[in-house]
C-alpha positions, 0 to 999 in steps of 0.5 A, a space after each residue: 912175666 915168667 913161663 907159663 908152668 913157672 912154679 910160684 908157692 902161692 903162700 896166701 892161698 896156702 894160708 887161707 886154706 889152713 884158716 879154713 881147715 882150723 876154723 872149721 875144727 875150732 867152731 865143731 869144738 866149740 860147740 856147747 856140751 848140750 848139743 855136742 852129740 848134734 854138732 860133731 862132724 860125721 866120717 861123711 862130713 870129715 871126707 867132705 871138709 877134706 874133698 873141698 879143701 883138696 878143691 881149694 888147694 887146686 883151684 888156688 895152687 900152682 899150676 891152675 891159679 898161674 895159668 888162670 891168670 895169665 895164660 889160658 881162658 880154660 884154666 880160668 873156667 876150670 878154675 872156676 868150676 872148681 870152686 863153684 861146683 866142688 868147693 862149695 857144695 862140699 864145704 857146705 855139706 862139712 858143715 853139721 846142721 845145728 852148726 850152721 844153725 848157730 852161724 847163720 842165728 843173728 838176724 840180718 844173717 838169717 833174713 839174708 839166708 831165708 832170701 839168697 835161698 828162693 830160688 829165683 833170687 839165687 839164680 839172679 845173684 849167681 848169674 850176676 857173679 857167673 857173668 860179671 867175672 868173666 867180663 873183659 874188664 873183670 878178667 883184666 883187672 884179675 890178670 893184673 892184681 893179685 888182690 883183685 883174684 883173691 877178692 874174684 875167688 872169694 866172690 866166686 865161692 860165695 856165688 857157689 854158696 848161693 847156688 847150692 843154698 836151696 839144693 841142700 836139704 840141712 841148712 836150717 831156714 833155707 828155702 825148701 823147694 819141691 823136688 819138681 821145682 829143685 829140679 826146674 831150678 837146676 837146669 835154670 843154673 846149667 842154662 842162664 848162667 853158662 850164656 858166656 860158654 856159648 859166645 866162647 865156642 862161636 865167637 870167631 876173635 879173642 875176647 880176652 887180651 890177658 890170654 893172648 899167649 895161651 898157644 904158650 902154655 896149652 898149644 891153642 890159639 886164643 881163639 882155640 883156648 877161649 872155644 875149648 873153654 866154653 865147651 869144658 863149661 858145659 861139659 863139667 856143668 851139665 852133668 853136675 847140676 842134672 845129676 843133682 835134680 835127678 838125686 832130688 827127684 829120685 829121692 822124693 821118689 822113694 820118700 812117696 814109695 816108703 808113705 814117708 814124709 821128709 825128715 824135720 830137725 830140731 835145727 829147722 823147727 827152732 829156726 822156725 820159731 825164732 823167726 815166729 819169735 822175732 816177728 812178734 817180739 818176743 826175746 824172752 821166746 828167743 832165749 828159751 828156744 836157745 837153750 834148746 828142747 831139753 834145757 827147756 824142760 828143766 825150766 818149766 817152758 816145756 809142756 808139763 806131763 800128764 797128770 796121774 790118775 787116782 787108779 794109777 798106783 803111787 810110782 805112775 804116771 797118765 798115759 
């Protein structure tokens, strides 16, 4: 083993954050003429695709990933964070409504969609990811192979994907929580999952013999590393997931003050559809509802306009 602050290129990593990069440019582009207007990425959502590459380029790089892996339990809960907390959400909200429309359409992906985002069911699938990662086998297995880290952070991006489902309100055909439950649900995820944090800060010997040299690399004891740890949990956590529940509150809020309902897309009505279609089996429904509101028009599935008066003169049409 090298030094702990050893420079490794970290090619992989490089690669599979590219391959982000390109498939995210590739699938705007690809989008139907029809619904390109819809589809094409906002400067907000440019800045969010380039936030959470940043996020992946630093939890996946040199020096956090090497010290993660072989030093310091702190730079492994940074890690993590990173990837949860930063990359996710943002990558997320990169992502135009009608393009996730179009990505989570097939059937077993949209079911998987409509039950990752009740809430309850997110909180048990993250803690299941927060926790089971960090067990003493799972952090050994990381520290030693470099397959089993890659599948870890691809676990743990998709956990992150699964915490934020239900906050993010442009997912078409995600679970919609009140914003009192949103906010209930939020702290849910700073307390269940973060359990680990609080056995770091008082456990009084090392958890983790992967980490038995981290005064190597950051000047603690093992033991030190692993209470610093648990309290950059918490610190990093709390004020992320409070702070979104209180954006959810404050925005409900002003939607209440305003007598103003939440906004629907035409992305969420046509998922709703689909899946009306689906459970009655109607394909035919399907393939309309497809070809978008316009399209359908031009091919008489819309409702036909109103039809004139005898009074109205040769150019009018009904009110």
């Amino acid at each position: 083993m090298t030094g702990p602050f050893a420079f490794h290129l970290h090619a992989v990593a490089w690669l599979a954050v590219a391959a982000v990069g390109l498939t995210y440019a590739v699938a705007v582009r690809r989008t139907p003429p029809t619904v390109r207007s819809e589809t094409t990425p906002t400067r907000r959502q440019w800045w969010c695709l380039a936030g959470g590459l940043l996020a992946l380029v630093v939890a996946l790089t040199w020096p956090v990933a090497d010290l993660a892996a072989h030093w310091s339990l702190t730079a492994l809960l940074v890690q993590r964070l990173l990837l949860t907390l930063a990359a996710a959400p943002l990558l997320l909200l990169a992502l135009p409504s009608p393009l996730i429309a179009a990505l989570t359409r097939p059937a077993p992906v949209d079911r998987a969609l409509e039950v990752l985002t009740r809430p309850p069911v997110a909180v048990v699938v993250f803690t299941v990811i927060a926790v089971g990662t960090l067990l003493t086998p799972a952090v050994a297995a990381q520290a030693s192979s470099g397959i089993v880290r890659g599948a870890v952070d691809v676990v743990l991006l998709f956990g992150g994907v699964v915490l934020w489902g239900p906050v993010l309100r442009h997912i078409p055909g995600a679970s919609r929580p009140s914003p009192v439950g949103l906010a209930a649900y939020l702290f849910v995820q700073s307390v269940v999952p973060g359990f680990p944090s609080v056995v770091y800060v008082f456990a009084r010997h090392p958890l983790y013999p992967a980490f038995a040299h981290a005064h190597a690399a950051i000047g603690l004891s093992p033991v030190g590393d692993q209470q610093l740890a648990g309290v950059v949990a918490k610190v990093a956590t709390l004020p992320v997931l409070w702070s979104a529940a209180w954006a959810a509150l404050a925005r409900a809020q002003r939607l209440e003050a305003d007598a103003v309902e939440e906004p629907l897309t035409w992305a969420e009505v046509e998922r709703q559809l689909e899946r009306a279609a689906r459970a009655e089996h109607h394909p035919g429904l399907l393939e309309r509802l497809r070809s978008g509101p316009a399209a359908a028009h031009e091919r008489g599935w819309a409702d036909p306009p109103p039809p004139r008066s005898p009074a109205d003169g040769p150019g009018s049409i009904g009110p």
